[in-house]
C-alpha positions in Angstrom: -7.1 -2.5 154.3 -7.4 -1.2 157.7 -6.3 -3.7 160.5 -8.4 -3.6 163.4 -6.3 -6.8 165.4 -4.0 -5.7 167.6 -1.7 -8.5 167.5 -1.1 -8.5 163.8 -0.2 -4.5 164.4 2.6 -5.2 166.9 3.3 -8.5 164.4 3.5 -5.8 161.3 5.2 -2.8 163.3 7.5 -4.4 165.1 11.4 -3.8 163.6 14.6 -4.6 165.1 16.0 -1.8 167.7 19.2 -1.3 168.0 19.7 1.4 170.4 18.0 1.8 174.2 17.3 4.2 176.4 19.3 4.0 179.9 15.9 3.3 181.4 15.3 0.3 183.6 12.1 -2.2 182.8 10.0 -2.4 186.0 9.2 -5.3 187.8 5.9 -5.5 186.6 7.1 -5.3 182.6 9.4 -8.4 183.3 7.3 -10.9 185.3 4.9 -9.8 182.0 7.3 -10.9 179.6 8.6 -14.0 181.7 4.4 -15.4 182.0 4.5 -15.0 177.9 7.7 -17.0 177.4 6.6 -19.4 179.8 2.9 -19.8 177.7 5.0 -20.4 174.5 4.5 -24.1 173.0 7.3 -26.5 173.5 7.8 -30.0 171.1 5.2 -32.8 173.1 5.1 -30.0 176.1 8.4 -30.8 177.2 9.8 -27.6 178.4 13.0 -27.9 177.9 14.5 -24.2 177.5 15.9 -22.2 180.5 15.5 -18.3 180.2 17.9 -16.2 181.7 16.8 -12.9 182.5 19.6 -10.8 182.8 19.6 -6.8 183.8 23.1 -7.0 185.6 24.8 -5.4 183.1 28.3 -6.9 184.5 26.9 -10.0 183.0 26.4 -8.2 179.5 29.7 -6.6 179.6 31.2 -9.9 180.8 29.1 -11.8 177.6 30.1 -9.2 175.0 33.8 -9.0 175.5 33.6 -12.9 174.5 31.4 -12.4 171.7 34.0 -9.5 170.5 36.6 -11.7 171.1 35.4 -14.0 168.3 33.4 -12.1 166.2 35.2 -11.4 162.7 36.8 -8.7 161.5 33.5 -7.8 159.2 31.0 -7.6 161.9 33.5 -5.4 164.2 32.9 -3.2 161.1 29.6 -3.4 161.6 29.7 -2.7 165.2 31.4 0.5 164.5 29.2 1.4 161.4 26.1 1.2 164.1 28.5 3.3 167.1 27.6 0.4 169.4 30.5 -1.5 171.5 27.8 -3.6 172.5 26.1 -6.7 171.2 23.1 -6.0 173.5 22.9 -2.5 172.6 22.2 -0.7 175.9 19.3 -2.6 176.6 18.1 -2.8 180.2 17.2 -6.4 180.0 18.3 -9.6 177.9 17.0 -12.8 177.5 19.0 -15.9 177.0 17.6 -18.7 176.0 19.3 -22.2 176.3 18.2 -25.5 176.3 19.4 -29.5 176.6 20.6 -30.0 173.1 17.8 -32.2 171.8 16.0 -32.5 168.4 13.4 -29.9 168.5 15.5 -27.6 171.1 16.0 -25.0 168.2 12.5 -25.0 167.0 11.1 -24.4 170.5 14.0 -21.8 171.0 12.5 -19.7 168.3 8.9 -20.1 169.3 9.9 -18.2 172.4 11.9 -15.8 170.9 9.3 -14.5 168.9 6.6 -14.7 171.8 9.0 -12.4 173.7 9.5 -10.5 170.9 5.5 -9.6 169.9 5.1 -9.7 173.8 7.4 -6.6 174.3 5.9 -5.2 171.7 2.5 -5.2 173.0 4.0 -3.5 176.4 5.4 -0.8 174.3 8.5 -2.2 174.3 11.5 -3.0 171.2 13.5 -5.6 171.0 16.4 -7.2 168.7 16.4 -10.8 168.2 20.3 -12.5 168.9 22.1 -14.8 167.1 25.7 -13.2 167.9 25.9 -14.1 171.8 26.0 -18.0 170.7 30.3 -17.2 170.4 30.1 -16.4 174.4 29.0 -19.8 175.3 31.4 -22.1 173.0 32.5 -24.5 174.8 36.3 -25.6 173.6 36.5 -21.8 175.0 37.9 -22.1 178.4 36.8 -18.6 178.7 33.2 -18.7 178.1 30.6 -17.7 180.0 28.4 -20.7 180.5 29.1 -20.1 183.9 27.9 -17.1 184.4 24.5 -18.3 184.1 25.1 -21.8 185.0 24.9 -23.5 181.5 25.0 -27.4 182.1 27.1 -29.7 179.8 24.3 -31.0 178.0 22.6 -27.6 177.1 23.5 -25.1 174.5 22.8 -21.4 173.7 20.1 -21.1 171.7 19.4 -17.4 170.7 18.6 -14.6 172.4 16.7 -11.2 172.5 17.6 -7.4 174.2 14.4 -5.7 175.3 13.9 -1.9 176.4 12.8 1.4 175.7 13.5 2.6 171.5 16.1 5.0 171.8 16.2 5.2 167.9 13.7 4.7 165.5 13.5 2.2 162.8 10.4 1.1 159.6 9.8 -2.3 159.8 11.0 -4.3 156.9 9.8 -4.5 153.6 7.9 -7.8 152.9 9.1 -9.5 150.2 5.8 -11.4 148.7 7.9 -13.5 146.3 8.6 -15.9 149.2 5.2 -17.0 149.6 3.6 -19.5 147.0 -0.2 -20.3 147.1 -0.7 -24.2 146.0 
């Protein structure tokens, strides 16, 4: 079948990047991506995520050495396995999202994360979705880094996404049609 929608092409080709080019996103690519995060749908419209946008790559650093700090012994395996001493993988830009800790605050969370993620697709962007980061921002850690972009008591991390130029290439997943059942 030949697919002629654009969207369900970027849906379809769209894979998990885990390497970037050191090649800053434009102005014009970001305030892009920031109007489609902003469009996603929140539970009863109550926009309740923050989004930080974060090119300093200070902040990164500053974010990783936490999440290394916690992260097990298996996934430093990993780390090593992929050559990356970053989380974020040298990606110019990365999105955090966080949120006051609320009922549907997870569901809206991934709403936007995958609105950024189709969204940077469609610019010609990659992307990897972040679950990791979440061990930055604990907070019985009196070393986090909910400071660093201002995280209130009564929000948490949610998730989060890097975003830049493919400096590897990857095949999307194979879809696994045993998950779906037609009633």
């Amino acid at each position: 079948m030949v697919i002629s929608n654009d969207t369900i092409q970027y849906i379809l080709g769209r894979s998990s990047i885990r390497a970037y080019q050191n090649k800053p996103l434009n102005k014009e690519l970001i305030d892009l991506l920031k109007k489609s995060v902003l469009a996603a749908p929140t539970a009863r419209n109550r926009q309740q995520l923050r989004y930080a946008f974060v090119t300093d790559q200070g902040i990164i650093e500053q974010i990783d050495e936490r999440i290394f700090h916690y992260c097990d012994p298996e996934m430093k395996t990993i780390m090593e396995e992929r050559n990356s001493s970053s989380f974020f993988y040298g990606a110019p830009l990365c999105v955090l999202i966080t949120g006051k800790d609320t009922l549907w605050i997870d569901i809206d969370a991934g709403i936007a994360i995958q609105t950024l993620a189709i969204a940077a697709q469609s610019l010609g962007l990659s992307s990897v979705i972040l679950g990791m980061p979440r061990l930055a921002f604990k907070k019985d850690d009196p070393k986090n880094c909910r400071a660093l972009l201002e995280i209130g008591e009564d929000e948490k991390f949610c998730i989060a996404i890097a975003i830049g130029y493919a400096d590897m290439t990857k095949a999307p997943h194979p879809h696994n049609h045993s998950l779906i059942s037609d009633y």
